[in-house]
N, C-alpha and C positions, 0 to 999 in steps of 0.2 A: 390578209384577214387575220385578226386576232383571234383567240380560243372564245369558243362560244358565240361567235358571229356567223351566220349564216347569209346567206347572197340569196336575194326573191330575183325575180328577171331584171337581170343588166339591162341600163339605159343602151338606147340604140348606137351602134356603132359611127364613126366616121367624124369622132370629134368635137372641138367647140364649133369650128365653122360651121358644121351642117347640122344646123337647127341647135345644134350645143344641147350636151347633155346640163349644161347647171346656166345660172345666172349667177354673174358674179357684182355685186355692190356695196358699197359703204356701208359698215352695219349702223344698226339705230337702237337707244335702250331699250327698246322695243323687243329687240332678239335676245338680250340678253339670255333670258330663262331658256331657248332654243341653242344658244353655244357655250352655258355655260357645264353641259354636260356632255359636249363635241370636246373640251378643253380639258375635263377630266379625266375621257377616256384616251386622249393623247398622256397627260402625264402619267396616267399609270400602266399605260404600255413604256413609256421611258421608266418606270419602275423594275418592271422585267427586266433592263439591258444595267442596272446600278442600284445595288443598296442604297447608295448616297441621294437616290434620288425617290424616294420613300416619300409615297404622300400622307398629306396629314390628313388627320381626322378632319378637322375643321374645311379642307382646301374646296367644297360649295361654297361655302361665305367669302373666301379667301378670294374665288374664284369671280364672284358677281362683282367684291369690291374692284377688284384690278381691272376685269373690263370696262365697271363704269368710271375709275379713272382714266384709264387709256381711252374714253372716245370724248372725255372732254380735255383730251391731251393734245394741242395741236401738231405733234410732233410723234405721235403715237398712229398706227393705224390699224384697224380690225374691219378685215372684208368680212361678207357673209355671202357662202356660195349656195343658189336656192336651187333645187331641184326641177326638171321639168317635167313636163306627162303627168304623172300621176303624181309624183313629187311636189309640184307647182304650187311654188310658195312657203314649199318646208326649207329649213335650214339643213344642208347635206355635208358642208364644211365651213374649215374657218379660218383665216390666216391674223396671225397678231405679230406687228411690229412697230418699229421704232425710230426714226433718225436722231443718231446720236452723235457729235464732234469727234472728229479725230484731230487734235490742238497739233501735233505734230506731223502728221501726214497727209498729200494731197493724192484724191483730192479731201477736201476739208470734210465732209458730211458723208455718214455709212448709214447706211437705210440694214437695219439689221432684222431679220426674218427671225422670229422668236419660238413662234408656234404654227405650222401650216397641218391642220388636218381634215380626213374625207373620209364621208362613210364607207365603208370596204365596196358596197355596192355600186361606188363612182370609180373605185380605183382598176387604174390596166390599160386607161380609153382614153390617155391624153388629156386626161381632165385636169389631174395634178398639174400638168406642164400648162398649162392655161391658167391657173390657178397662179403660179409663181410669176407668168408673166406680166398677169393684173398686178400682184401686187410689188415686180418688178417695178411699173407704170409709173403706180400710185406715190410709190416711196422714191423714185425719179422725181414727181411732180412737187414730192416735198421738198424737192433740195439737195438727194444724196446722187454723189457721184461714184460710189460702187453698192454691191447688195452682198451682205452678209448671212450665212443662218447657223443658228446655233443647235444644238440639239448631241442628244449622248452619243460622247466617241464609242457606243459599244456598238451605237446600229447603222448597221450596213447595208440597211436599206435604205436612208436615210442619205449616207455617204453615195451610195452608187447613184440617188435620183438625184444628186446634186453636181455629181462628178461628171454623169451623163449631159448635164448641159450646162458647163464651161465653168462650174466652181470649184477651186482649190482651196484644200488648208493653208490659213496663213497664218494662224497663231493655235496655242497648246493651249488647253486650263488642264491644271493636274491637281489634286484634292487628298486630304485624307481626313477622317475624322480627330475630332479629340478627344 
């Protein structure tokens, strides 16, 4: 949970199999205005873990634009994971990525995980891991033959739910301002 978030009753236990706490499906511009402030408050929780990574003023506009390129990007994906029960039909998470060429490494295509995030009130229940493995799936079905995610080397929450189920670092970005 981030500061200022609070938790009303947790979706029922026992996972996606059992009756699943979310639906997870291809989002539509339709949702936009519903993740593009699921999108916001991921980036500026990555704000807390890096100065470098300071949202802008602008980044609602910033935000609506890049989702409605990425879903007429064939090569782009944005799930939208819907809540069930009372939730039923709200947007709860979101995941945004990519397949992009590795020209020198096989296999040839990386489905690369950009942004995956859940209302504090889904997370703890396996929801996340159901969430990654949809869009596991998806960005398989597009062509990529491993999965990547990017996300700030400060959080280690991030690292450990990624470490937790079979992803390692394979490359560094290091930064400084100018």
């Amino acid at each position: 949970m981030t500061r200022g978030e609070s938790a009303a009753s947790p979706p029922p236990r026992g996972g996606p199999a059992a009756s699943g706490p979310i639906h997870v499906r291809p989002a539509r511009e339709a949702d936009i205005p519903a993740l593009v402030p699921l999108l916001l408050r991921l980036k500026r929780l990555n704000e807390e873990f890096d100065s470098l990574l300071k949202v802008r003023d602008d980044a609602d506009a910033q935000a609506r634009t890049v989702l409605k390129s990425n879903l007429a990007d064939p090569k782009s994906l944005i799930l939208a994971a819907e809540g069930v029960g009372p939730d039923q039909g709200k947007v709860v998470g979101i995941v945004r990525a990519v397949v992009r060429e590795r020209p020198f490494y096989v296999p040839e295509h990386e489905g690369v995980i950009l942004d995956i995030y859940l209302l504090p009130l889904y997370r703890r229940r396996g929801v996340g891991e159901y969430l990654l493995q949809e869009a596991t799936a998806a960005l398989k079905a597009k062509g990529a033959g491993v999965v990547t995610a990017e996300f700030p080397a400060q959080n280690e929450i991030a690292a450990r739910f990624y470490a937790k189920r079979g992803f390692r670092p394979i490359t560094s970005i290091h930064a400084r301002s100018l």
